[in-house]
C-alpha positions as CSV (number, residue, x, y, z in Angstrom):
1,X,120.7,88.1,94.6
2,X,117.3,88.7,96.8
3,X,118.1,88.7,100.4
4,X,114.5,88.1,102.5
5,X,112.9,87.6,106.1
6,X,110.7,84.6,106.3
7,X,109.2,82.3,108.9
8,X,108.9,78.6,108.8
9,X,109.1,75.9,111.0
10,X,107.9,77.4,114.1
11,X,111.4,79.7,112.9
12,X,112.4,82.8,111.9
13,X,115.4,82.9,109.1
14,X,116.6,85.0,106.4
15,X,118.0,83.2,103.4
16,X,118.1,84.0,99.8
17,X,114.9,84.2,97.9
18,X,114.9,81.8,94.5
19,X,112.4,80.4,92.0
20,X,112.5,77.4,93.9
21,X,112.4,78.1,97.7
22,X,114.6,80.1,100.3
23,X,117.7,79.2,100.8
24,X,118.2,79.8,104.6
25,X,121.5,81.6,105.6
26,X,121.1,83.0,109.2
27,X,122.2,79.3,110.5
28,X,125.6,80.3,108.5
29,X,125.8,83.5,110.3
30,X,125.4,83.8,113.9
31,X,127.3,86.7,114.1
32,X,124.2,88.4,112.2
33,X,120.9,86.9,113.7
34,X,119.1,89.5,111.6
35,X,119.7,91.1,108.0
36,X,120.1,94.3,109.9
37,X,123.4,93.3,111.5
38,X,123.8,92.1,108.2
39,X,123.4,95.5,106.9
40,X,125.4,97.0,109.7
41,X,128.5,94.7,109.1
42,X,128.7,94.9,105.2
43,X,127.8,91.2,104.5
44,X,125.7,91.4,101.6
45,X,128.9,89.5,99.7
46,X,129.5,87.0,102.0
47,X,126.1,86.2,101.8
48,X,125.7,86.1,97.6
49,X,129.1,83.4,98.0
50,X,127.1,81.2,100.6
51,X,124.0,81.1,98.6
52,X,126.3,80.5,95.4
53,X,126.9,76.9,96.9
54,X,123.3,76.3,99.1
55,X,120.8,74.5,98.0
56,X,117.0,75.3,98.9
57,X,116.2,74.5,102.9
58,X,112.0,75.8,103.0
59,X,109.5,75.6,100.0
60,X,106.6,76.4,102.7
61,X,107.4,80.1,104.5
62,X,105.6,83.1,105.3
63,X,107.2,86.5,104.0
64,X,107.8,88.5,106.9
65,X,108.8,92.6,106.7
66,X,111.7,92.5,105.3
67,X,113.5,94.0,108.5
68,X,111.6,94.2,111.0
69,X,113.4,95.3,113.5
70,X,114.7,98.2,111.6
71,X,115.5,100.9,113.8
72,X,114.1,103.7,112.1
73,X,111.8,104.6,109.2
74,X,111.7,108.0,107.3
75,X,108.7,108.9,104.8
76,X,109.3,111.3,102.0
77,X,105.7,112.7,100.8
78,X,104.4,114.3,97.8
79,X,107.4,113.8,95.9
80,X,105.8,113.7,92.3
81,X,105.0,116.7,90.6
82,X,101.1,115.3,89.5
83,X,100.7,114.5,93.5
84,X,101.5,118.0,93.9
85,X,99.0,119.1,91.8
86,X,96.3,116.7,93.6
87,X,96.3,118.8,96.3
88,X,94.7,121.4,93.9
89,X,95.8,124.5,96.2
90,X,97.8,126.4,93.5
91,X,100.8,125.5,95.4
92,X,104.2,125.5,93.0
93,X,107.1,122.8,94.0
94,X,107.8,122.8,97.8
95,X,110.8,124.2,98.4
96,X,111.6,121.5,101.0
97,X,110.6,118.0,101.1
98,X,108.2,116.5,103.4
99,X,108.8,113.8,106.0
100,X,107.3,111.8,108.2
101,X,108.0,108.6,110.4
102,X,106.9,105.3,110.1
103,X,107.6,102.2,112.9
104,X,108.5,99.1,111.4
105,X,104.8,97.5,113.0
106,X,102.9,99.4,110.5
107,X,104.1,96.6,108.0
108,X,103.5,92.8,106.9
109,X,105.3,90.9,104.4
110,X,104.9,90.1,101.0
111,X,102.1,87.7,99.9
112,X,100.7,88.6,103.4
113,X,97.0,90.6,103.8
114,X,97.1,94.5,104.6
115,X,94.8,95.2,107.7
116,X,91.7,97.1,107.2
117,X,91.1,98.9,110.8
118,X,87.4,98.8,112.6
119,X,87.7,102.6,113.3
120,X,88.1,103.4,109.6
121,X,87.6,102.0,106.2
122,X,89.8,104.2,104.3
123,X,92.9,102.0,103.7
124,X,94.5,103.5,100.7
125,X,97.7,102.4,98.6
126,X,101.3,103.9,97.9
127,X,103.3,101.9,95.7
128,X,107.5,103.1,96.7
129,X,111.0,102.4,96.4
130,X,112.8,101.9,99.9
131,X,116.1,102.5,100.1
132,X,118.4,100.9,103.0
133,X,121.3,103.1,104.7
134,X,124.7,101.0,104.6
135,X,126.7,103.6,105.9
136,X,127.0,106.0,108.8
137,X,127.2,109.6,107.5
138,X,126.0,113.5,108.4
139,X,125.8,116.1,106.1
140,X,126.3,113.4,102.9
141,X,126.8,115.3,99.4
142,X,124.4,115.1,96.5
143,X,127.2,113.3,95.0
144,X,128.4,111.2,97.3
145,X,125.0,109.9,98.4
146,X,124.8,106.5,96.6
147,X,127.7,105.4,98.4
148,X,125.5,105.2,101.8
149,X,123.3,102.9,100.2
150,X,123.2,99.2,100.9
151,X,119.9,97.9,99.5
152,X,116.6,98.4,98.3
153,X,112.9,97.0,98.7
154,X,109.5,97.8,97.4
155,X,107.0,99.5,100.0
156,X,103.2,99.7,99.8
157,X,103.4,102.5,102.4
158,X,99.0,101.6,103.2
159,X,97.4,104.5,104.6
160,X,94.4,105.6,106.7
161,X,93.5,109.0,105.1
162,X,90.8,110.3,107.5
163,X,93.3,109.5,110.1
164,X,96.2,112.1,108.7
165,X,93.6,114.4,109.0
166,X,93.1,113.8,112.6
167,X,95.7,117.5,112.9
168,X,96.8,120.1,111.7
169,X,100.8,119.6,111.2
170,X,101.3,115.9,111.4
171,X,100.1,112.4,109.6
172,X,102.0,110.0,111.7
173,X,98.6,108.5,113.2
174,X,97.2,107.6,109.7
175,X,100.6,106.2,108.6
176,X,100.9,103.7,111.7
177,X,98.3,101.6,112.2
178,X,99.3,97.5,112.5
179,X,100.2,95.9,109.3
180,X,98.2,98.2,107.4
181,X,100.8,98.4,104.9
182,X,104.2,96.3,103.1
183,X,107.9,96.3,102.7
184,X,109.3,93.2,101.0
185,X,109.2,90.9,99.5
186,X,113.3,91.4,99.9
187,X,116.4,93.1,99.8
188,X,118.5,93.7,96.4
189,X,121.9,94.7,97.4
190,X,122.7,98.0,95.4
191,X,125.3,97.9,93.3
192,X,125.0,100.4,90.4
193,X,123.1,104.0,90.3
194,X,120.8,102.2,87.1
195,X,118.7,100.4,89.8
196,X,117.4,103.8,91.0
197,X,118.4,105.9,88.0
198,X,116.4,104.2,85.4
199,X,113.6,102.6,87.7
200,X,109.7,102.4,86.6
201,X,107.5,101.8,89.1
202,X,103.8,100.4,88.5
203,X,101.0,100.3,91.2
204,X,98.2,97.4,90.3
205,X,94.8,96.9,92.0
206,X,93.4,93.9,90.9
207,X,95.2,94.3,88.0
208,X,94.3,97.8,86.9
209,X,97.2,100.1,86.4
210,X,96.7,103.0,89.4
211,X,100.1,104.4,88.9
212,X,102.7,104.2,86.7
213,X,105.8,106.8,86.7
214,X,109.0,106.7,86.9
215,X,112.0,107.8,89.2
216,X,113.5,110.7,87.4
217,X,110.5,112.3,87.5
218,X,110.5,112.9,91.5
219,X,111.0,116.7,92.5
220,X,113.4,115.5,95.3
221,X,115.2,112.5,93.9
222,X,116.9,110.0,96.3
223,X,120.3,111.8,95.9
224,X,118.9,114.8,97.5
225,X,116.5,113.0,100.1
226,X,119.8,111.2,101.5
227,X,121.5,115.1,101.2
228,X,118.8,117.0,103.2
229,X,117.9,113.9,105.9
230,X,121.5,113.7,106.7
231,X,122.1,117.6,107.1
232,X,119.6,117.2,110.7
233,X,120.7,113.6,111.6
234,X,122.9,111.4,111.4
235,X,122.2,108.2,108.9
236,X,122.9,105.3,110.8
237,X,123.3,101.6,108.9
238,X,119.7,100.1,108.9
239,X,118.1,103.0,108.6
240,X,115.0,102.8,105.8
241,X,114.1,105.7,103.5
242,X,110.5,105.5,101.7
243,X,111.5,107.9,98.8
244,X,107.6,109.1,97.5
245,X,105.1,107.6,95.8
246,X,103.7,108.5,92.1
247,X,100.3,109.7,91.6
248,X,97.0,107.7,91.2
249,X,96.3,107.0,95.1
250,X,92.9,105.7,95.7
251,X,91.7,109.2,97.9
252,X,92.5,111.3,94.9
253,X,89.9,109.1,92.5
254,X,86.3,110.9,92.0
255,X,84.8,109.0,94.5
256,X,87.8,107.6,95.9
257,X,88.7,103.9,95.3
258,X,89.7,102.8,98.9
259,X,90.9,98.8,99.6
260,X,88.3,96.7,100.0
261,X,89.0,92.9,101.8
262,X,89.7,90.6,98.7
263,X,91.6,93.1,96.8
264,X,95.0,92.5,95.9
265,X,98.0,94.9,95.5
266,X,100.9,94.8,93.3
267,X,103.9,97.1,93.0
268,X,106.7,96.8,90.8
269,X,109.9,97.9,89.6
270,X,112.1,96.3,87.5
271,X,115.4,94.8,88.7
272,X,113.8,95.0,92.3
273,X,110.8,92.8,92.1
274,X,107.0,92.8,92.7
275,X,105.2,93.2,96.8
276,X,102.0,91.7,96.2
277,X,99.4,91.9,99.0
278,X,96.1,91.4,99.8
279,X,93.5,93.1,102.5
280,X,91.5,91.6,105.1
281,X,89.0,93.0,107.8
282,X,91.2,93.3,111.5
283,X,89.9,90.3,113.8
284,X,89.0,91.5,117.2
């Protein structure tokens, strides 16, 4: 069962995502005006038995983030072992991951444009798993970490490049601007380690294959992400992890292959689903 945001009718719902339309839930629910407090209350199976017996309410919605109101966003960076070497500085595998925030503004919804700045034309691409936090926890075990998690998404995690380069130890500015990048097009509810395990992901522009790896490959997989987050704060229901993108990034082409208004992105990983965007000029 897909679980997403949506708008239609003036409204914004949530509902479950099918073939044939959304079937809209949050009327069912007031006790959870948001999937967050869905999220934060365990509902994901309540939810599956209502749509079980709904019928389709909207065939005409907008995609919206799929939580946006999530109430805080954690980037893991260079997580692949051929990003690494992009960097071409010799360096071997970190011995600590890198991280960085992201505010839930920086995204749009699926089927919904990626904003190309005035200031700077170097919107780039990240194709990533998301993981959502179902349950509370400090210092989680390696092994006990899948038991935290309530849901995944798909995140094109867009970029400004020259903008990360704006200092010396941060990159939050080129990671922030307004709906420059994705998270959608919905929520899976996780229920066995074979949706992360076992997952390919597959970065498209315009249809050409810009990366392609798979999970198992990371240098800090999501078990140890969800370890080493939690050992300096406390994972809190809602919570969203971006878990590293492969390589094949636009900035690390020969001249780099930034987005261009008219392009369209697609990422995709079986069992979750595919966040397809496209880019457009900001309107001032």
């Amino acid at each position: 069962m897909r679980f997403s945001t949506y708008t239609a009718d003036g409204n914004t719902w949530y509902g479950a995502a099918t073939d044939k339309g959304m079937i809209a839930l949050s009327p069912e629910f007031p006790q959870w005006p948001t999937l967050l407090e869905v999220v934060r209350d365990n509902g994901f199976d309540k939810l599956e038995a209502a749509a079980a017996s709904g019928t389709v309410t909207h065939t005409d919605f907008t995609y919206e983030m799929v939580m946006p109101n999530a109430p805080r966003i954690l980037c893991v960076g260079v997580n692949f072992p051929d990003r690494n070497a992009e960097y071409k500085d010799g360096s071997a595998q970190p011995k600590y991951m890198s991280l960085f925030p992201r505010f839930a503004s920086g995204f749009t919804g699926h089927q919904c444009n990626l904003v190309r700045p005035p200031e700077n034309h170097t919107l780039d691409y990240e194709g990533e798993v998301a993981i959502v936090i179902g349950k509370a926890g400090r210092r989680i075990t390696m092994d006990n970490a899948y038991d935290h998690i309530a849901a995944l998404t798909l995140c094109n995690e867009g970029t400004i490049r020259d903008w990360v380069r704006h200092a010396k130890f941060n990159v939050t500015q080129g990671k922030n601007w307004d709906k420059s990048g994705a998270m959608g097009p919905w929520l899976v509810p996780f229920k066995d380690a074979k949706q992360l395990d076992d997952a390919h992901i597959i970065t498209r522009v315009n249809g050409e294959v810009r990366q392609d790896d798979v999970l198992a490959r990371m240098m800090f997989p999501i078990r140890k992400e969800i370890e080493y987050i939690s050992t300096f704060m406390t994972l809190q229901p809602g919570d969203i992890i971006v878990t590293g993108t492969p390589t094949g990034a636009g900035a690390r082409f020969d001249p780099p292959k930034y987005l261009q208004p008219g392009d369209t992105i697609e990422v995709e990983v079986e069992g979750i689903g595919t966040l397809k965007n496209g880019v457009e000029d900001e309107v001032l």
